[in-house]
C-alpha positions in Angstrom: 0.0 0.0 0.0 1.5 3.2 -1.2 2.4 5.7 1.7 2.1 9.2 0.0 0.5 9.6 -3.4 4.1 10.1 -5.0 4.9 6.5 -4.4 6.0 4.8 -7.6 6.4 8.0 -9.2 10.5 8.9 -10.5 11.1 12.5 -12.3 13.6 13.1 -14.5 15.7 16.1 -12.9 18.6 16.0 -15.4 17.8 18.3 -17.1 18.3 20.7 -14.2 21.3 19.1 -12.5 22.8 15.4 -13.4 22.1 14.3 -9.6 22.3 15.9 -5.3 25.8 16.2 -5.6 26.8 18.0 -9.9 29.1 20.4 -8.8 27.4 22.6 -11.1 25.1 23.3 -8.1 27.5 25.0 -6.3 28.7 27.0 -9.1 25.2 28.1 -10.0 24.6 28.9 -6.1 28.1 30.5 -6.2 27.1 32.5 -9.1 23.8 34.0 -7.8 25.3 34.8 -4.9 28.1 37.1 -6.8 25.4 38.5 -9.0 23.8 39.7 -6.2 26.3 41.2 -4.4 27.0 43.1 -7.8 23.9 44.2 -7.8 23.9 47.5 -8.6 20.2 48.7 -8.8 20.6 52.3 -7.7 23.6 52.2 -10.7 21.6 50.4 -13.5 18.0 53.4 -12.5 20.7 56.1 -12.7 22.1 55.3 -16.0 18.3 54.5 -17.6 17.6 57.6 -16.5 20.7 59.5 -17.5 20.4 57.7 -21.4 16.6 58.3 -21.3 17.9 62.0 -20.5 20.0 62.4 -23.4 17.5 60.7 -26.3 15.1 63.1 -24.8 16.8 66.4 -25.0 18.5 65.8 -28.0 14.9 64.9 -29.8 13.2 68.3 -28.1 16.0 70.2 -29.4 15.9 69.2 -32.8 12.5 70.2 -33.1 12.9 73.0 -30.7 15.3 74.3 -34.0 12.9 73.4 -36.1 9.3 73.0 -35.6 8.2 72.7 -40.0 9.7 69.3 -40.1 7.3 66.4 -39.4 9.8 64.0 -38.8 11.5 66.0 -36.0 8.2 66.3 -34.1 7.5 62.2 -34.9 10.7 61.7 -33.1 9.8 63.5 -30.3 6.8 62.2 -29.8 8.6 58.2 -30.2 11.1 59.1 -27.8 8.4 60.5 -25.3 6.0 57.6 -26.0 8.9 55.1 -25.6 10.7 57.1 -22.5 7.3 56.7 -20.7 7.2 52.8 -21.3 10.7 52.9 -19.6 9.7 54.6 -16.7 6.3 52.5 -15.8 8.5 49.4 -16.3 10.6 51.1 -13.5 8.1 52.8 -11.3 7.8 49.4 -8.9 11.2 50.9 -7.2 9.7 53.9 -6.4 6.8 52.5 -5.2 8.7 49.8 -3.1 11.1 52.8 -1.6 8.4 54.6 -0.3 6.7 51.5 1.4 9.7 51.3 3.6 9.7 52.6 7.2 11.2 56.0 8.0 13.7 54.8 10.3 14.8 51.9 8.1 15.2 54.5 5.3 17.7 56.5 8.0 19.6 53.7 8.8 19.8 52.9 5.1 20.7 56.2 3.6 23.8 56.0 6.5 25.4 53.4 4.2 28.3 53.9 2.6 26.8 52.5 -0.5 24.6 54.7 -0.9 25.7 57.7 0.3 26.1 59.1 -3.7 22.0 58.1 -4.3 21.1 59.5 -0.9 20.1 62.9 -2.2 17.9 61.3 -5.0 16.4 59.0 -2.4 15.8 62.1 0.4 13.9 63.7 -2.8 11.7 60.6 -3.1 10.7 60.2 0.1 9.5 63.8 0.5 7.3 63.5 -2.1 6.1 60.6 -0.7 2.2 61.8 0.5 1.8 63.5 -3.1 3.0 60.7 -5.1 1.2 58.0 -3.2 -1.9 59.7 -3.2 -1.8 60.8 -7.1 0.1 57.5 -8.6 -2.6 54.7 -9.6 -2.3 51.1 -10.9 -1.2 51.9 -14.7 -0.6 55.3 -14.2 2.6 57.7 -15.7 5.5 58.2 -13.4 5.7 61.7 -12.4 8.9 63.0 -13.1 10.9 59.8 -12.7 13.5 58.9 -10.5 16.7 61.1 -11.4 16.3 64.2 -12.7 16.0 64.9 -15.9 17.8 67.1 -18.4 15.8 70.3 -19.7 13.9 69.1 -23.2 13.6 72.8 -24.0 
């Protein structure tokens, strides 16, 4: 009589590691664990932002110079579009960072690490009743994260 309703049953694991002891488990355990201490998410929102930035300003400007051509104002209006999709993708940080308790966020900004975000971060948080009360599931980011560069 079977004991559990998996008795008699045998998956085939190999295709995620050859058996308990592939030494490929503690390289892939190994490897996570570097990723994340790599993990550089304040680095990878600054330079979105910053490249976000510069398609921006340089599409405003040329049609700033020169509002007859259609193509200029198409471009603009991609790069806003597009520059938008970006930032919704990315709003979840924001969102998360102002969850976090106010003296967590103190002890936090003390950190070495993130002593050259903390301004950025101080920002955020006192927007924090505005934001939260204006932002809505789907909704456009306001303003973003870093600051941007002036489109016009």
């Amino acid at each position: 009589m079977p004991t559990t309703s998996a008795d008699g049953i045998r998956w085939d694991l190999t295709d995620l590691f050859s058996s308990h002891d592939d030494p490929a488990i503690e390289a892939t355990l190994n490897d996570c664990r570097a990723r994340a201490e790599a993990f550089e998410a304040l680095k990878e929102l600054e330079t979105i932002s910053e490249t976000l930035s510069r398609v921006g300003s340089y599409a405003g400007l040329l049609y700033a110079a020169d509002t007859s051509r259609p193509e200029y104002q198409d471009l603009e209006q991609k790069v806003e579009q597009r520059t938008t999709e970006v930032r919704n993708l990315l709003l979840f940080f924001e969102l998360e960072w102002l969850k976090i308790d106010d003296a967590v966020v103190e002890k936090l900004l003390c950190d070495a690490a993130l002593k050259s975000y903390s301004h950025y971060l101080r920002a955020l948080r006192r927007k924090k009743k505005s934001l939260t009360k204006r932002i809505l599931p789907g909704a456009v980011p306001l303003g973003g994260f870093f600051p941007r560069s002036p489109r016009r």
